[in-house]
LOKE-774673 format. One record per atom (N, C-alpha, C): x, y, z. Coordinates in steps of 0.02 Angstrom, whole numbers, plus 50000, padded with zeros to 5 digits. Last residue first. Layout:
N
XYZ
...
END
This chain:
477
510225043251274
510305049151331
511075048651343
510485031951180
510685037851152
510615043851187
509205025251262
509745023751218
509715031251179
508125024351345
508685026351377
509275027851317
507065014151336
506725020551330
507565025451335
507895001351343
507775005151285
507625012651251
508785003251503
508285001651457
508125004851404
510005005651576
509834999051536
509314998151501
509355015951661
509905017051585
509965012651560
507635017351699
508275013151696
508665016251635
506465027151723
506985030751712
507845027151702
505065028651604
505555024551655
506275026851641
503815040151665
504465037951615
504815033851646
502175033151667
502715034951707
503415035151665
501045024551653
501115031251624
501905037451642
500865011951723
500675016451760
500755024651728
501725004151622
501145001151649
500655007051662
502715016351563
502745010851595
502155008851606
503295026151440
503085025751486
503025017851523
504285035851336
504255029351354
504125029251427
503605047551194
504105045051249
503815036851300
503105046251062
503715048651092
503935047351150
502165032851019
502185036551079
503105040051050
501215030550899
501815027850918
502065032050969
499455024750922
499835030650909
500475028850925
498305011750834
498585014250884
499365019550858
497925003850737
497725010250731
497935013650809
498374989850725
498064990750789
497674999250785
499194989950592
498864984650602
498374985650696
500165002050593
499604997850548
499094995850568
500665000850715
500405006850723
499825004450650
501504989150684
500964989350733
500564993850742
502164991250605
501744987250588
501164988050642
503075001350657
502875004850590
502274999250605
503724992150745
503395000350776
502975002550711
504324986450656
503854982150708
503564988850739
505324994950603
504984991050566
504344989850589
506064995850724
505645003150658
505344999250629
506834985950742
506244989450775
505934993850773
507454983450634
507084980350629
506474978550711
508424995050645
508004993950553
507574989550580
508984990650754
508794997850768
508194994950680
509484977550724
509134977050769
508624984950778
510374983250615
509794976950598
509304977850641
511584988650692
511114992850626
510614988050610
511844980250784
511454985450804
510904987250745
512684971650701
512014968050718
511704974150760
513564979650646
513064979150592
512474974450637
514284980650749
514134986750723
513394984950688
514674968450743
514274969250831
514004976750807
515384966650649
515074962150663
514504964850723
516574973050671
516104976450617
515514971450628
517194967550789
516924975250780
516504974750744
517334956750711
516984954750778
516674962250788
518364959450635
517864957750609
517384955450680
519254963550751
519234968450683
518404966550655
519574950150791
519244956350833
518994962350795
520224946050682
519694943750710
519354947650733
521374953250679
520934954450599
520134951750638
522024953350781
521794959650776
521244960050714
522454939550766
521984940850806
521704947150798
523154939050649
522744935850644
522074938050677
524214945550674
524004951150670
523404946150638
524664938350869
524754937850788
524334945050762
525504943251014
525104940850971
525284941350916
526804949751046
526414941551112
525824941351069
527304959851025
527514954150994
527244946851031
526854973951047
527254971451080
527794964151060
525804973150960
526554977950961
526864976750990
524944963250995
525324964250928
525954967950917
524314969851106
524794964751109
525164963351058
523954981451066
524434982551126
524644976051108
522814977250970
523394981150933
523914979750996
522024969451055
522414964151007
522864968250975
521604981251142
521904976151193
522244971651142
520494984451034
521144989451040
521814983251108
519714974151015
520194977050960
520774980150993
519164974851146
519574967751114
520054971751046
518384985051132
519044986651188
519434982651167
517554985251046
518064989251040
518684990051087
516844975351111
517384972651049
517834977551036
516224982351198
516524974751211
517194974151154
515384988851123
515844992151192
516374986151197
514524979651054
515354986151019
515554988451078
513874973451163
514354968851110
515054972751095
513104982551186
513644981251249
514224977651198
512404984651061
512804990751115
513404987751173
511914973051074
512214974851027
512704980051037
510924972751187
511514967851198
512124971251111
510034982251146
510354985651209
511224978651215
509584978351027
509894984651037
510364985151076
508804964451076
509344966951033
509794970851022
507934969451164
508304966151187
509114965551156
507084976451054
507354981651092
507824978351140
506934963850979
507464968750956
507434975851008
506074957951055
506534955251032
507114960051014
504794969051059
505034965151124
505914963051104
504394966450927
504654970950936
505184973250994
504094950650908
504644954550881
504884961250888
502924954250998
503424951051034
504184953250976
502194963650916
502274964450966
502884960850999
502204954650787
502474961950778
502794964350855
501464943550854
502064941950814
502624950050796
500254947650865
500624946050918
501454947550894
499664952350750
499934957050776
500334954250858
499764941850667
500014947150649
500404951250702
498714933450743
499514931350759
499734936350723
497884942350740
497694940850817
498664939950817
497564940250606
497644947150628
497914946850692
497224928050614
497804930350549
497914936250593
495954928050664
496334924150703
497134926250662
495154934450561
495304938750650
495734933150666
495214927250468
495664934450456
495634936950534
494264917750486
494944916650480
495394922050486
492984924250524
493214920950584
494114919350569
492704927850388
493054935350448
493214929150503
492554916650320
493144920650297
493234926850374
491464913050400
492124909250416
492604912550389
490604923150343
490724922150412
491434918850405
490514920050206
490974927050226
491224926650304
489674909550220
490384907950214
490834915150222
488514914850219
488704912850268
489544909350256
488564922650096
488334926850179
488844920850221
488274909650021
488704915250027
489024920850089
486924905450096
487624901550068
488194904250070
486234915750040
486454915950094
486754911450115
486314916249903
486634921449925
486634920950002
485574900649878
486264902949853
486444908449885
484224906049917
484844900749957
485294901649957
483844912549810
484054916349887
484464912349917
483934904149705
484484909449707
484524914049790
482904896049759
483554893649752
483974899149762
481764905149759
481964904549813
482354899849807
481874911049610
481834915349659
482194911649742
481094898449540
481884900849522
482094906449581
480204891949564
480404891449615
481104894949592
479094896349446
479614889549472
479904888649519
478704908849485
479214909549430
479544900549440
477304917249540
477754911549517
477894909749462
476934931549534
476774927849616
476944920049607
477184945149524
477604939849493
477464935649541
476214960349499
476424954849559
476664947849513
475554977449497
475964970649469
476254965349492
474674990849493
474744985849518
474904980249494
474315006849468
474384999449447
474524996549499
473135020649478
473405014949535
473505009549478
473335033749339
472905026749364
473255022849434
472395045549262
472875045949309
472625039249331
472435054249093
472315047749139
472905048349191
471945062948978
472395065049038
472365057449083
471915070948809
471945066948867
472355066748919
471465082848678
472215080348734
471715076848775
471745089848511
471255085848560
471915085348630
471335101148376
471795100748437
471225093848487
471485108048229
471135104748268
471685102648315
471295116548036
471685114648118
471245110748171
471175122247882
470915118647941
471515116247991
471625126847769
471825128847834
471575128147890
471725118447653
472305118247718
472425122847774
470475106747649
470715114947655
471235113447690
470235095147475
470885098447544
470645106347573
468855086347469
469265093947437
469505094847504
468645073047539
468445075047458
469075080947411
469595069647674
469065073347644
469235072447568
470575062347744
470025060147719
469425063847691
471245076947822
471095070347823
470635064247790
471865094347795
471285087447801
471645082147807
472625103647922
472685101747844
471905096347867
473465100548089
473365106348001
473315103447952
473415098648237
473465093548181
473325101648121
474105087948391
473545094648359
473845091948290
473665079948525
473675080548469
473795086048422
474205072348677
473715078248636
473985078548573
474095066248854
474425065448797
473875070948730
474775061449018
474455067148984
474605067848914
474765051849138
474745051449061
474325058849049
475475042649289
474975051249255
475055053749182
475375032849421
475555034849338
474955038349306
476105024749561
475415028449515
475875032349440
476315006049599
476265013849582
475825019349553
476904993849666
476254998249674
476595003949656
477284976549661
477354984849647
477014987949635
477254962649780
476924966849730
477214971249730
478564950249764
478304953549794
477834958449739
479574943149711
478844940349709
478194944049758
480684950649736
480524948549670
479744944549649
481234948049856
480784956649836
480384955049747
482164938249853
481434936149870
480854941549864
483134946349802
482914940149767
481904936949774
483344954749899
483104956549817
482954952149801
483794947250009
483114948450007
482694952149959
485204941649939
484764937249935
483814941549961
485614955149926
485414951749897
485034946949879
485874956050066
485464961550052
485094958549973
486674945250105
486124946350141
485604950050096
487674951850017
487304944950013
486884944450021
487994963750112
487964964050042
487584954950025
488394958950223
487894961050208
487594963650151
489654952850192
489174950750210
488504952750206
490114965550154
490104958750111
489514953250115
490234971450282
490074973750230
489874969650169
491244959450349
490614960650363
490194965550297
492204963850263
492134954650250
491244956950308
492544976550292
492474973950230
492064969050228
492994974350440
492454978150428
492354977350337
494164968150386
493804964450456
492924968850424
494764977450321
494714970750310
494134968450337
495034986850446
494614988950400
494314982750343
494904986650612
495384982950558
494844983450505
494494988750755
494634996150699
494744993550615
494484977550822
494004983150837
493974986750761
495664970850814
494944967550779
494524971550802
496474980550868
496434979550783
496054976150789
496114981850995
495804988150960
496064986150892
496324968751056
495704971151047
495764977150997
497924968451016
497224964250995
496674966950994
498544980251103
498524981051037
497794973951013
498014974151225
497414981651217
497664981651114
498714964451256
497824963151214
497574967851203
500014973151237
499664965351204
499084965051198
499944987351299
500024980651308
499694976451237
500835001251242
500364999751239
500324991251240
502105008651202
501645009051259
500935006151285
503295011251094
502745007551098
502605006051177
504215024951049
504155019251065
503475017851097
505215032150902
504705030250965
504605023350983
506085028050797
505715033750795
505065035050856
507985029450843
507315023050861
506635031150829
508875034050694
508715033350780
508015030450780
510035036250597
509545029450625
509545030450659
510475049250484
510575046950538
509825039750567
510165052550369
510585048250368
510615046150431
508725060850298
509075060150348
509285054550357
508525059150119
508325060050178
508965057650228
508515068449954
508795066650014
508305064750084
508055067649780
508105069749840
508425064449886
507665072049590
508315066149656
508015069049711
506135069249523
506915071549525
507075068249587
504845062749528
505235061649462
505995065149459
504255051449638
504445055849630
504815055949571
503415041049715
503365044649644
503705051849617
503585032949808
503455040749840
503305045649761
503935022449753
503505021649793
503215030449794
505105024349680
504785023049646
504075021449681
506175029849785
505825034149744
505175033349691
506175017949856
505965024349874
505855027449828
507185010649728
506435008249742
506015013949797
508165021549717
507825019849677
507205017549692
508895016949860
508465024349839
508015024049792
509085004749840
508695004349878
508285014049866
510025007049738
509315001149732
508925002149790
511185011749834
510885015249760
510185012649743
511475002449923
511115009049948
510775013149891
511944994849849
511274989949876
511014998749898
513124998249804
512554997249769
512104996849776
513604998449929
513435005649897
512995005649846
513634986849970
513404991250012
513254995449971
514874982449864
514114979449893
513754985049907
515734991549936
515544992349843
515034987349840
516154985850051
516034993150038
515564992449962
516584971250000
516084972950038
515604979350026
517844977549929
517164975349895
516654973949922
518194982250053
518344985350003
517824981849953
518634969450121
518144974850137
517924979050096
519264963350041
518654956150045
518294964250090
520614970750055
519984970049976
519524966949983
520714967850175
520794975450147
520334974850075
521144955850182
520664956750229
520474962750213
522524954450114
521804950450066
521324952350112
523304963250167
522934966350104
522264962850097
523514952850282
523074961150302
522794963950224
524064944450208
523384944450225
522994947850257
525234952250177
524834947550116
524014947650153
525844952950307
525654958150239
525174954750204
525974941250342
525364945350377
525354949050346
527014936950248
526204933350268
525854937550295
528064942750282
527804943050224
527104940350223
528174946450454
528294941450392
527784943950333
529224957150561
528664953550532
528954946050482
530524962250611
530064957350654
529354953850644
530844971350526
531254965550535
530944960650576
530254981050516
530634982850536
531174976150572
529714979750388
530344984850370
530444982950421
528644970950461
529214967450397
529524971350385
527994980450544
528414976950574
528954971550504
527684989950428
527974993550495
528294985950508
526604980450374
527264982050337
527814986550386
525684979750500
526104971550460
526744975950424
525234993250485
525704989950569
525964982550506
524614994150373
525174998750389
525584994750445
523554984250425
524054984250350
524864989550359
522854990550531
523334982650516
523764982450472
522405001850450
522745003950504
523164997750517
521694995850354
522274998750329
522725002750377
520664989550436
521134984550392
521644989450382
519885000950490
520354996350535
521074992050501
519565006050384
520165010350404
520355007950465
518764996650364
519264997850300
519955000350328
517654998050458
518064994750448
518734993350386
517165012450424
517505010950476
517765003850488
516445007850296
517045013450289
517705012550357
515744999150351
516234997650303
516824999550281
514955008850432
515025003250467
515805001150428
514395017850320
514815019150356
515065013250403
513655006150234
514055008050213
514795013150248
512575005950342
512865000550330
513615000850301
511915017250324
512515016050402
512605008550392
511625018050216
511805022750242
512125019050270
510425005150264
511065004550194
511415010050200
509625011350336
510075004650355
510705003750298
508915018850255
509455023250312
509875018350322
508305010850179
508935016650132
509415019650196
507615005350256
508245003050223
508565005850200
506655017250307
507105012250351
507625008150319
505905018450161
506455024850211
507045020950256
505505005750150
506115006750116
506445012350129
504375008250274
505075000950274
505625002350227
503665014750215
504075020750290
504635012650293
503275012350093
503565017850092
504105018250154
502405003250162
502654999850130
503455005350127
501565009750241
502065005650268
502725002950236
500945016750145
501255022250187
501815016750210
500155006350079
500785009450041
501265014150095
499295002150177
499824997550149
500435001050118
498475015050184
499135011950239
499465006550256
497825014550068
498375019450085
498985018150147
497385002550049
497795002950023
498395008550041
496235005850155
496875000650161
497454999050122
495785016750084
496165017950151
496725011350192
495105009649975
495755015749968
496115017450043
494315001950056
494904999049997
495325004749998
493455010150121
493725004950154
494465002950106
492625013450010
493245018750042
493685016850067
492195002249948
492505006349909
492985012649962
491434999550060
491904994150032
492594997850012
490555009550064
490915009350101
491535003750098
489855008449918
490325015049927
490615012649989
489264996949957
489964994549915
490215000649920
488365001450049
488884996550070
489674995650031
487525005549963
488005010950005
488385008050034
487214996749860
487515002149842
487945008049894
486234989149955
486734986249927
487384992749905
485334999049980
485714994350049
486374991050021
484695001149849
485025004249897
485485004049929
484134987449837
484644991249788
485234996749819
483184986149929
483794981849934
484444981749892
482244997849914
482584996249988
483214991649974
481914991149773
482104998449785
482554997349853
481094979449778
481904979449757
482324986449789
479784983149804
480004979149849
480884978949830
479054998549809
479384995449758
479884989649790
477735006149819
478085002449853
478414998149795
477495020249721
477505019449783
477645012449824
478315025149602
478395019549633
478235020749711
477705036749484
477975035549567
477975029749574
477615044849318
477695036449362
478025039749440
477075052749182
477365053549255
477295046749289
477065059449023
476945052949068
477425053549140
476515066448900
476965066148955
476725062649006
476545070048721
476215066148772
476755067148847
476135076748556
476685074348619
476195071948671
476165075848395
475815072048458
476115071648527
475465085248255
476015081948319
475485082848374
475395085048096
475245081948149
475685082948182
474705090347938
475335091747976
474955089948044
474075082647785
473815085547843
474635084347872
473115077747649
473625081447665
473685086247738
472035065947601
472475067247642
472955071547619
470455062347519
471145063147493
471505063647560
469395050347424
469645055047464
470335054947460
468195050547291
468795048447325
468965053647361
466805042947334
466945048947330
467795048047325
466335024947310
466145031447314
466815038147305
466485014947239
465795016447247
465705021747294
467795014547171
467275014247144
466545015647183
468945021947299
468355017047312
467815019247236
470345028247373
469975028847293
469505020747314
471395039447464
470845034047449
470365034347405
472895048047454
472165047547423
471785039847424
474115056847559
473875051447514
473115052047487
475005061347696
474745064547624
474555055647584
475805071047850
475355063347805
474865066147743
476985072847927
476615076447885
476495069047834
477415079448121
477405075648050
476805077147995
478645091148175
477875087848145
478155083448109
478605077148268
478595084848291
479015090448223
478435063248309
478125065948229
478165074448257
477895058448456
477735054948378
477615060348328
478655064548604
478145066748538
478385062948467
478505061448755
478735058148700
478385063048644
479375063348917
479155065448867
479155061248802
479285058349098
479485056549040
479105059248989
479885055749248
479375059849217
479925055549133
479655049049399
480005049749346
479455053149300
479875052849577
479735051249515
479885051649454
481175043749698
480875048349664
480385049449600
481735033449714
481275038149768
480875040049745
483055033649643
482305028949608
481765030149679
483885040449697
483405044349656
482895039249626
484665031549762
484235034449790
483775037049767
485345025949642
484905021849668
484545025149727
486225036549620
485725032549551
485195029849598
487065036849732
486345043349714
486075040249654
487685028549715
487215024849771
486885030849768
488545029749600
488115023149594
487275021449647
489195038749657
488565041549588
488245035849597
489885031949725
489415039149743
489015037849708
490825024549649
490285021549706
489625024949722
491325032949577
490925030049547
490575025449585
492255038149682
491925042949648
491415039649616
493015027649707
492575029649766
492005035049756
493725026349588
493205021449610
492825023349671
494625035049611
494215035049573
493405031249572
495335030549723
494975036149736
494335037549673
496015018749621
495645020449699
494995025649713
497005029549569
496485024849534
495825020949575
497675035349680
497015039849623
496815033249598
498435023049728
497785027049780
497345030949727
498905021549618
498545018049644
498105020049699
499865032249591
499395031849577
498795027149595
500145044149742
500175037049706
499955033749674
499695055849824
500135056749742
500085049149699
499965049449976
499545051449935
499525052749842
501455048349968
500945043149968
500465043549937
501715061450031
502015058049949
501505055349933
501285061550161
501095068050110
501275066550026
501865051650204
501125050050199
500965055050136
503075057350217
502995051450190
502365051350168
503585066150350
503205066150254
503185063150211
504145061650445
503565062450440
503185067050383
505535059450369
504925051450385
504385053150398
505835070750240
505955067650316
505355061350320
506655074550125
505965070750151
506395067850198
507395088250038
507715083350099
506735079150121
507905091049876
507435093349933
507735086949981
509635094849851
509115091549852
508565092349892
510825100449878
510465107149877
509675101449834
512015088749813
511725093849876
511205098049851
512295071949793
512005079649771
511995084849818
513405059749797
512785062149843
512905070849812
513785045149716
513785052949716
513455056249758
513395033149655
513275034949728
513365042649750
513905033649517
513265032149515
513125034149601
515335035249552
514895038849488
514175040749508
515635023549628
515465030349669
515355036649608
515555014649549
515155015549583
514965020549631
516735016949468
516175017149434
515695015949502
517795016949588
517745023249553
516795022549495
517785002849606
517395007549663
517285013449629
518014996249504
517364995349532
517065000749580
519485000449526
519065000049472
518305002449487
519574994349652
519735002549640
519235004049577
519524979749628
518994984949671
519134989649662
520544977349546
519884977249517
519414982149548
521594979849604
521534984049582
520764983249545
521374970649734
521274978349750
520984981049685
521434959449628
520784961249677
520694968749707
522724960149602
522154962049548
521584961349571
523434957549740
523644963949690
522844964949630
522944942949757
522654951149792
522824957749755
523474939149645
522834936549647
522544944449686
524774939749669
524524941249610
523654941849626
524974934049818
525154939949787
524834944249721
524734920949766
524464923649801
524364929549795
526054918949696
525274918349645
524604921149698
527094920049766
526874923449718
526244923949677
527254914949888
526664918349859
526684922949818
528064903049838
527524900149869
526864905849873
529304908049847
528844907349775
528274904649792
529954909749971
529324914549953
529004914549878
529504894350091
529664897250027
529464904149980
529714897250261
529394898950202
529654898450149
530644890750374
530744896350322
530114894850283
530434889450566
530274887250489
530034892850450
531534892050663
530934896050649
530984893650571
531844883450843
531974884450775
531384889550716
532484889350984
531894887450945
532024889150872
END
């Protein structure tokens, strides 16, 4: 059998090309492992301190703020219960001086010190708005809490998904490491067999070019792990470095059927309870509207007095005259707006118009919620299927790798096939690390979105551990 020669000017430009790809990546790698550096003696956040950050955020205080100005808003409007009192004094003192002059008689004069206070008391005994001011004001404080608590466990989720990537990027980057030191374990065997006369210059060449296409892989990864701390940190607010646990394990598991998750998120779903709140907020409005042609009945208590030094219209000033008067009136009013055009019962229309479209808004968000949370559930289903075939995959491939080195050495394969299997490894590595990141995920959403607990351990229909090794509840015993 004949064995066709190669030209070897044929790689020289090849050659060139990988030579300044390593050396670029070395490059690249030294400035990126600047910036990847890992610190020690960092505080360490674990996943179940997340929430404890969260809190700190400003958006939740800006939030919280508003839950503070709900309060006051709905004790403003309780205290109209109550009565009001009110002081006035015209002139504390005042002081009046002048002269009236009349040809036909006496002239008089003025120099006199006055004050006048008065105090006035009001009850609203039926005040038709009062009840609907109210009603309105404690609704929006519950709006208002409603908001900060959905925000809070938007952000907690948001937080516990980029924990889950920073770990995925971790063991993404070891995944890389462990494929590198497949390529440079190939690399060594290609130049082993060209010293030892039974290679070719080719499988050198393309064990390197499979050595730098990892190698900048690696330097992907590391970046993406640097951006991904960053955005954690920019969630959890933190202003120095820290650490969390590198290792990816499942963080529990989910025990709980399909419609029981349905029923108890359109039970608990705070949205849901908003868009009703809303509702009744309208409602409540539109019967201010119509409180508006209603009568107000109150009582009101005038106590008002004078006193006074000096004259008034006298001939000759004494100034040391004085005088004192006071009144007292206590009266039942009564006030009634009994037509305004009909402006009153349009605008009620209008708010229950309103009212009634909030309906179809909660009829849309329970059916949103219904596929939310199916969609979490069965995706979660999906990737514990995931796991367990991903696992068999690297059992699988690691044997193919090592079964493509025996034949390679021997000389009944290429070092083509060991690069395949090579990338079939790292391949079956990284579809675990997805499948484990993206049933943390679906465990994180669902515990959201249903207010249900993420179980530590893994029970069955009947509360029972299941005890299959094929099954999820099983991985890593």
């Amino acid at each position: 059998m004949f064995r066709k020669v190669i030209n070897p000017f044929l790689f020289v430009p090849l050659t060139l090309f990988i030579n300044s790809s390593i050396l670029l990546s070395s490059e690249n790698k030294s400035n990126i492992d600047k910036v990847f550096e890992e610190k020690a003696n960092y505080p360490l956040i674990s996943y179940q301190e997340i929430e404890k950050f969260i809190l700190n955020n400003p958006e939740l205080q800006s939030l919280k703020k508003i839950i503070t100005s709900a309060k006051f808003n709905l004790s403003s409007k309780i205290a109209q219960r109550y009565p009001s009192i009110d002081f006035q004094a015209n002139g504390l003192p005042k002081y009046v001086s002048g002269t009236n002059y009349n040809s036909n008689s006496a002239t008089l004069k003025t120099s006199q010190f006055t004050a006048n206070p008065s105090l006035n008391i009001k009850w609203d005994l039926i005040a038709p708005l009062r009840g609907s001011e109210i009603k309105i004001a404690k609704d929006n404080f519950k709006i208002a809490f409603n908001n900060y608590e959905i925000k809070k466990k938007d952000l907690i989720q948001e937080a516990r998904m980029r924990y889950h990537k920073f770990q995925k990027s971790y063991q993404e980057i070891q995944n890389k490491k462990f494929t590198i030191d497949l390529s440079i374990k190939s690399l060594d065997n290609a130049k082993a067999k060209l010293d030892a006369g039974i290679g070719t210059k080719f499988e050198v060449l393309e064990a390197e070019a499979q050595l730098s296409r990892d190698q900048q892989s690696l330097n992907e990864k590391k970046i993406e792990h640097v951006i991904n701390k960053i955005s954690l940190k920019e969630i959890l607010n933190l202003k120095g470095d820290f650490e969390i646990s590198k290792e990816q394990n499942l963080i529990g598991f989910w025990n709980h059927e399909l419609k029981k998750n349905i029923n108890e998120g359109l039970d608990k779903n705070l949205s849901l309870k908003n868009l009703l709140l809303q509702k009744s907020i309208k409602k409540s409005q539109a019967k201010s509207v119509l409180s508006q042609n209603q009568p107000n009945i109150y009582i009101s208590n005038t106590f008002s007095s004078t006193f006074s030094k000096g004259d008034s219209l006298s001939t000759n000033i004494d100034a040391q005259e004085y005088g004192s008067n006071y009144t007292n009136t206590i009266s039942l009013n009564f006030a009634w707006n009994i037509f305004n055009g009909g402006i009153n019962k349009n605008a009620y229309k209008s708010k229950i118009a309103d009212a009634e479209a909030e309906e179809y808004a909660l009829k849309n968000l329970q059916n949103v919620l219904t596929t939310n949370i199916s969609k979490a559930f069965l995706n979660l289903k999906l990737n514990e299927g995931k796991i367990i075939s991903s696992l068999r995959e690297i059992e699988s491939s690691q044997e193919a790798v090592r079964l493509a080195r025996l034949r390679y050495d021997v000389g009944i394969s290429t070092l083509k096939d060991i690069l395949v299997r090579q990338n079939e490894l790292s391949s079956a590595r990284s579809k675990n690390i997805n499948a484990l990141y993206n049933y943390n995920l679906n465990l994180d959403k669902l515990e959201k979105l249903t207010f249900l607990e993420i179980s530590k351990n893994c029970l069955d229909n009947n509360n029972n551990e299941i005890k299959d090794k094929e099954s999820i509840c099983n991985i890593g015993r």
